[in-house]
Backbone as a printed PyTorch tensor [residue, N CA C, xyz], in Angstrom:
tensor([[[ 14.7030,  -5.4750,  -8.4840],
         [ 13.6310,  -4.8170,  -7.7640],
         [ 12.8190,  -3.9900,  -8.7490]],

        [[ 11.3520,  -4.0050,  -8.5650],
         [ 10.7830,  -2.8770,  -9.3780],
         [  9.6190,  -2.1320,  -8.1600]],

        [[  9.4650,  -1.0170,  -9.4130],
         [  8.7710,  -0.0420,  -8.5080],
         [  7.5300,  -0.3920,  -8.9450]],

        [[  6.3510,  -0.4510,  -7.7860],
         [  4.9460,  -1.0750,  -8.5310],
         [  4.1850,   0.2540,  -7.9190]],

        [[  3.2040,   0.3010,  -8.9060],
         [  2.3940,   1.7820,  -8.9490],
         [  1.3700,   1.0590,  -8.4130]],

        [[  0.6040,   1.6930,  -7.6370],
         [ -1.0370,   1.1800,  -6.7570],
         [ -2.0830,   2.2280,  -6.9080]],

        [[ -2.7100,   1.9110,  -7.6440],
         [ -4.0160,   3.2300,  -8.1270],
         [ -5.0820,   2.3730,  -7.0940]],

        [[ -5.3250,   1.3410,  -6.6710],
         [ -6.2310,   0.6720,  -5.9130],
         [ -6.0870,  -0.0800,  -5.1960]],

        [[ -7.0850,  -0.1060,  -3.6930],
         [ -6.6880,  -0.8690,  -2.8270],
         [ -7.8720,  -2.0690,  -2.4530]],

        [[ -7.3890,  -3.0490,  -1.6820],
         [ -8.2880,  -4.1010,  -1.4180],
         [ -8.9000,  -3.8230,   0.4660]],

        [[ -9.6730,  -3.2680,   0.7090],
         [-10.0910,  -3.2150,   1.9360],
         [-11.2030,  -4.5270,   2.4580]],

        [[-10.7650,  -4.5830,   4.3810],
         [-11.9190,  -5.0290,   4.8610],
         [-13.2200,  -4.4360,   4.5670]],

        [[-14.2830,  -5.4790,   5.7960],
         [-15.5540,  -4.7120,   6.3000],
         [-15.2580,  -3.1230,   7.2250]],

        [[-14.1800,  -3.9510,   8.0450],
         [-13.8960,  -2.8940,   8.8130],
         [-12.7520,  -1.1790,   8.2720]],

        [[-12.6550,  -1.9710,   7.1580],
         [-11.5240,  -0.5430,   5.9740],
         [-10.3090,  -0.5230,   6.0540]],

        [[-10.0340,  -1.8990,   6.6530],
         [ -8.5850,  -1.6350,   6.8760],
         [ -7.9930,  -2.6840,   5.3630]],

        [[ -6.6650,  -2.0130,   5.0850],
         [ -6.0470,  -2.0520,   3.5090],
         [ -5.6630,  -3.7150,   3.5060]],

        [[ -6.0040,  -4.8930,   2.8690],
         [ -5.5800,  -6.1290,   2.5900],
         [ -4.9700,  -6.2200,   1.2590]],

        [[ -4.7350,  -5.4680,   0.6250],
         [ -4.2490,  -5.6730,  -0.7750],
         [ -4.1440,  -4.2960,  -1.8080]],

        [[ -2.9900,  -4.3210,  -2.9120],
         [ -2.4410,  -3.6430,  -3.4680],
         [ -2.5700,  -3.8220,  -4.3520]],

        [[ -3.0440,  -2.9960,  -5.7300],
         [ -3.0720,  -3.0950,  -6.5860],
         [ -3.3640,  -2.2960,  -7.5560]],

        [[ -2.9990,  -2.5590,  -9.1470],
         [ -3.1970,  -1.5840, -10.3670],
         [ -3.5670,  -2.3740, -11.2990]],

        [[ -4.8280,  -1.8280, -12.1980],
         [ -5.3200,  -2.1680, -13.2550],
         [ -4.2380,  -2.4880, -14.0510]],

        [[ -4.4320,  -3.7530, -14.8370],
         [ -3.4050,  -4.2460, -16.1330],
         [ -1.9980,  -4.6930, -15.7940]],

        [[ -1.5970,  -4.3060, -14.2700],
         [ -0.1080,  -5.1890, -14.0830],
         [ -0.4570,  -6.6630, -13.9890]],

        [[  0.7190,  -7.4820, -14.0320],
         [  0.8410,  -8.8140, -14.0210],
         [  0.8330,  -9.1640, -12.3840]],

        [[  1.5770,  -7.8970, -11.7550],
         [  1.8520,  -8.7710, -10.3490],
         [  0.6370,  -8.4220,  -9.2530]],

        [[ -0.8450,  -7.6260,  -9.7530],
         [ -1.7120,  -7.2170,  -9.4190],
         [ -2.7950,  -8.0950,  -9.2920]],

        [[ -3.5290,  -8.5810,  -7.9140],
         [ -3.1310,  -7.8960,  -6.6660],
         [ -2.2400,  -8.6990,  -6.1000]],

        [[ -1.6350,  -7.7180,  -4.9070],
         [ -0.6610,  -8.7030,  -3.8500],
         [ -1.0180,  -8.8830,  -3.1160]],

        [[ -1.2680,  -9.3560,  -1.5190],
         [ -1.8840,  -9.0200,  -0.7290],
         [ -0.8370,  -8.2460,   0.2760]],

        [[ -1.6310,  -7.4420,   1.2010],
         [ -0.9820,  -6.9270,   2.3810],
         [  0.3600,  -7.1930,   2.6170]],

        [[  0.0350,  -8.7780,   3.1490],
         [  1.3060,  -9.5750,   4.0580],
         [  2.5700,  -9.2410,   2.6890]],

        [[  1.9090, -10.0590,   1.4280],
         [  3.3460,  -9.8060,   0.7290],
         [  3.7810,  -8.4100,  -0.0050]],

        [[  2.9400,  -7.1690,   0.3170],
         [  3.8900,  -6.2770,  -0.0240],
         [  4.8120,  -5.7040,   1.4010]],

        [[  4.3190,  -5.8910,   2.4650],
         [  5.0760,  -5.8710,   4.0510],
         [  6.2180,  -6.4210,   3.7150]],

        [[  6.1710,  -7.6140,   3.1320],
         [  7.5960,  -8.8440,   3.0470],
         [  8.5090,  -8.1960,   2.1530]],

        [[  7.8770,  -7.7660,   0.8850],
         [  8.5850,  -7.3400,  -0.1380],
         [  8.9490,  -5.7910,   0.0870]],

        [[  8.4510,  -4.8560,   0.6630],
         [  9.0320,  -3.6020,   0.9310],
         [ 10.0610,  -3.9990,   2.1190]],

        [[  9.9140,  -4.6410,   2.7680],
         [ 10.9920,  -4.7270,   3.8800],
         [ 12.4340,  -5.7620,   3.9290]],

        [[ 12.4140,  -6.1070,   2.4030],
         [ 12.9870,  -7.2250,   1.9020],
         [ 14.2290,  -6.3660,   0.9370]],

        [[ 13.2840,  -5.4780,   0.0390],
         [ 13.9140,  -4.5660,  -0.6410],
         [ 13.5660,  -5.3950,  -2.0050]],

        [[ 12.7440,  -6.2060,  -1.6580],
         [ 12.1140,  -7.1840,  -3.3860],
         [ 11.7020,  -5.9670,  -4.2450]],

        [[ 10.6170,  -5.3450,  -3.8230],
         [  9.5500,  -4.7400,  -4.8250],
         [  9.5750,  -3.3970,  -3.5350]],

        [[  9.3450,  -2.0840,  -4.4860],
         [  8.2380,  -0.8390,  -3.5680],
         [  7.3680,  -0.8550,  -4.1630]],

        [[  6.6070,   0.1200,  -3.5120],
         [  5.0300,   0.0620,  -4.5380],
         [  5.0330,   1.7020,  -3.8630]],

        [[  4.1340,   2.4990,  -4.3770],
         [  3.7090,   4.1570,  -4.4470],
         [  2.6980,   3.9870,  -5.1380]],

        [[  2.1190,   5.0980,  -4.8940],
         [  0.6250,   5.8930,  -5.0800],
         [  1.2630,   7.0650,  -6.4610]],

        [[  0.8810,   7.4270,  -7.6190],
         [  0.9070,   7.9060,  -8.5770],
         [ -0.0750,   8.7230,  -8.3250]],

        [[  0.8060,  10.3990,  -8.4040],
         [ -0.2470,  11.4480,  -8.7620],
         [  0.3330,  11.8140,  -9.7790]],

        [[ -0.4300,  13.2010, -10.5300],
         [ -0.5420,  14.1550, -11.3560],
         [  1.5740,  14.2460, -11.1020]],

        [[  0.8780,  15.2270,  -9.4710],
         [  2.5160,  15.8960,  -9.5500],
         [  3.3310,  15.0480,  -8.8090]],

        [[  3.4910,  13.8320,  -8.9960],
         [  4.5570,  12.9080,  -9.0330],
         [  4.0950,  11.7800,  -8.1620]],

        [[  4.7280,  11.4830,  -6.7170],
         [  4.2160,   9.9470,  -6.5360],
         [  4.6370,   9.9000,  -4.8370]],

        [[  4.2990,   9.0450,  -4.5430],
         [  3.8590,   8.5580,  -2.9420],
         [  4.8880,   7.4850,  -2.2800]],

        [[  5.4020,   7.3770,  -1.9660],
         [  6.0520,   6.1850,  -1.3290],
         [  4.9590,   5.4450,  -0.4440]],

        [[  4.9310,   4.0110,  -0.4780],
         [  3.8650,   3.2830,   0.3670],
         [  5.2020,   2.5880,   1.1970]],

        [[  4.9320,   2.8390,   2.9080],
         [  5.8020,   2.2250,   3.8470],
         [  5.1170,   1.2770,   4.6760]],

        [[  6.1190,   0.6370,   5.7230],
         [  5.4550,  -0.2520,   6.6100],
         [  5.8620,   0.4060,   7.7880]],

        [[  4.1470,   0.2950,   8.0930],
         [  4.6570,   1.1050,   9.7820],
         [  4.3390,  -0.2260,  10.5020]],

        [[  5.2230,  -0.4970,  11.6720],
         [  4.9450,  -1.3220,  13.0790],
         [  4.3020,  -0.5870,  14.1590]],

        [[  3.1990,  -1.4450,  14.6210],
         [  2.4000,  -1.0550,  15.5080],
         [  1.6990,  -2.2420,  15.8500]],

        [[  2.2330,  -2.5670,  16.8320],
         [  1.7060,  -3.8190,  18.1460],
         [  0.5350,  -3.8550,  18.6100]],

        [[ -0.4030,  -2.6450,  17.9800],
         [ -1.7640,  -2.8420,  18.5490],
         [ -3.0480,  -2.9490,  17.1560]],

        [[ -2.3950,  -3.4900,  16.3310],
         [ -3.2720,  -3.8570,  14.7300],
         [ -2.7520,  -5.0150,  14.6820]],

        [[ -3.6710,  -5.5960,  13.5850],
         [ -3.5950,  -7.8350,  13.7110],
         [ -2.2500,  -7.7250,  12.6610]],

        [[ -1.1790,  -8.6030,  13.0710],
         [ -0.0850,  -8.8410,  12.3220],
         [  1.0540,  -7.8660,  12.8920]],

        [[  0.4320,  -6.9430,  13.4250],
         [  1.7400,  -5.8950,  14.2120],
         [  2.7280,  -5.0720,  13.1670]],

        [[  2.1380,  -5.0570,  11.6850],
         [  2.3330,  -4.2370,  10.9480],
         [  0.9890,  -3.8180,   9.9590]],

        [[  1.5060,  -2.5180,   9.2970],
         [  0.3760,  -1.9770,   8.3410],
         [  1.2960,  -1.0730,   7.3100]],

        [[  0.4430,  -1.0380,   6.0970],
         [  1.3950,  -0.2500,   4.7990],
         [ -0.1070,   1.3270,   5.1370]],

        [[  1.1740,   2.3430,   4.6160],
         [  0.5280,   3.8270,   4.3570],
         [  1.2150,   4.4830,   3.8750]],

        [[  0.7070,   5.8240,   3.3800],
         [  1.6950,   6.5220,   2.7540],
         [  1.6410,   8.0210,   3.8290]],

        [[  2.1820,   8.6100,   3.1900],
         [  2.2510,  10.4700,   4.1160],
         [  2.2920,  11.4180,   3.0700]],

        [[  1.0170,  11.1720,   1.9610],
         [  1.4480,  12.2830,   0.6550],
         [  1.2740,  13.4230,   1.3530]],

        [[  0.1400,  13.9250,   2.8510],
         [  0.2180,  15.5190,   2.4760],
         [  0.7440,  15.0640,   4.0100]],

        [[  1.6300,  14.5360,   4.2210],
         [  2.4000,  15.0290,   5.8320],
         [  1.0410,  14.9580,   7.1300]],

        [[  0.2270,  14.8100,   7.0070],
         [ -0.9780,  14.0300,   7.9190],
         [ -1.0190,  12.6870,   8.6060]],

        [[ -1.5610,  12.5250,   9.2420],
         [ -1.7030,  10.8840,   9.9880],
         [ -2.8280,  10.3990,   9.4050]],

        [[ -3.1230,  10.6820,   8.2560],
         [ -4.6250,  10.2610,   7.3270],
         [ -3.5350,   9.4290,   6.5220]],

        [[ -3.9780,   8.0910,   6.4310],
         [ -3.0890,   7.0470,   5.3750],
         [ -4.1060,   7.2180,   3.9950]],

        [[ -3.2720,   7.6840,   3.3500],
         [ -4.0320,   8.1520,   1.7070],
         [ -4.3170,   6.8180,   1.3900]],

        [[ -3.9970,   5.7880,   1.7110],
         [ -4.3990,   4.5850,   0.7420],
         [ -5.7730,   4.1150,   1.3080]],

        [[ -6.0110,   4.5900,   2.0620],
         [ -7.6930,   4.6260,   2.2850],
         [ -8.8980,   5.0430,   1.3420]],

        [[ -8.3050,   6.2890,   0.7980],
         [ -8.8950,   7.3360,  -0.3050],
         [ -8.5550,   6.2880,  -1.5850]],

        [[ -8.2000,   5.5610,  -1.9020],
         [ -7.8680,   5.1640,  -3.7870],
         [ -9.0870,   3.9900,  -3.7310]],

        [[-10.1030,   3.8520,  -4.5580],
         [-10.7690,   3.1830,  -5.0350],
         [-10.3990,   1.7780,  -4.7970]],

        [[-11.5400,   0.9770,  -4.3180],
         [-11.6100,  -0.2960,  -4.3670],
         [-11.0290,  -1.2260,  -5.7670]],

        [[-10.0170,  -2.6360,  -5.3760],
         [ -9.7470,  -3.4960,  -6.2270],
         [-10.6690,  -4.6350,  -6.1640]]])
C-alpha cells in the first residue's frame, strides 16, 4: 500500500471532484471511481499535504450523488470538503 499525496483535483462543470492528483507522480491522475476502490480496498490512501502536516481523503456514502459514493476530507472539522479548494488537474 502507499500513501499518495493530492495537491490537485479534477472537477466537473458542475464542481463536483472526478479525479486525484499530484504533479510528477507516476500514478497521477486516478480517477474518482478508482481512488473509492482503492481507499476502500486498503490498495492505496491518498491525503491533502499541508504546511502543518496532512489530511486524510475518505469515502463518504450517500445515496443521493451519482455512484452513491464521494471522496472528502475534514481538515478544519466543517462540512466544507477541502478538496474543492486545491487547484485544478
Amino acid at each position: 500500500m502507499a500513501a499518495r499525496p493530492v495537491r490537485k483535483t479534477g472537477k466537473n462543470s458542475d464542481g463536483d471532484i472526478t479525479s486525484l492528483c499530484d504533479d510528477g507522480s507516476s500514478w497521477s491522475p486516478v480517477s474518482k471511481a478508482q481512488a473509492i476502490r482503492d481507499i476502500e480496498t486498503g490498495t492505496h490512501t491518498y491525503y491533502v499535504p499541508w504546511t502543518t502536516g496532512h489530511t486524510d481523503i475518505h469515502v463518504v456514502v450517500d445515496s443521493t450523488v451519482d455512484g452513491g459514493k464521494y471522496l472528502r476530507t475534514d481538515r478544519d472539522n466543517t462540512a466544507k470538503n477541502n478538496l474543492d479548494d486545491l487547484p485544478d488537474c
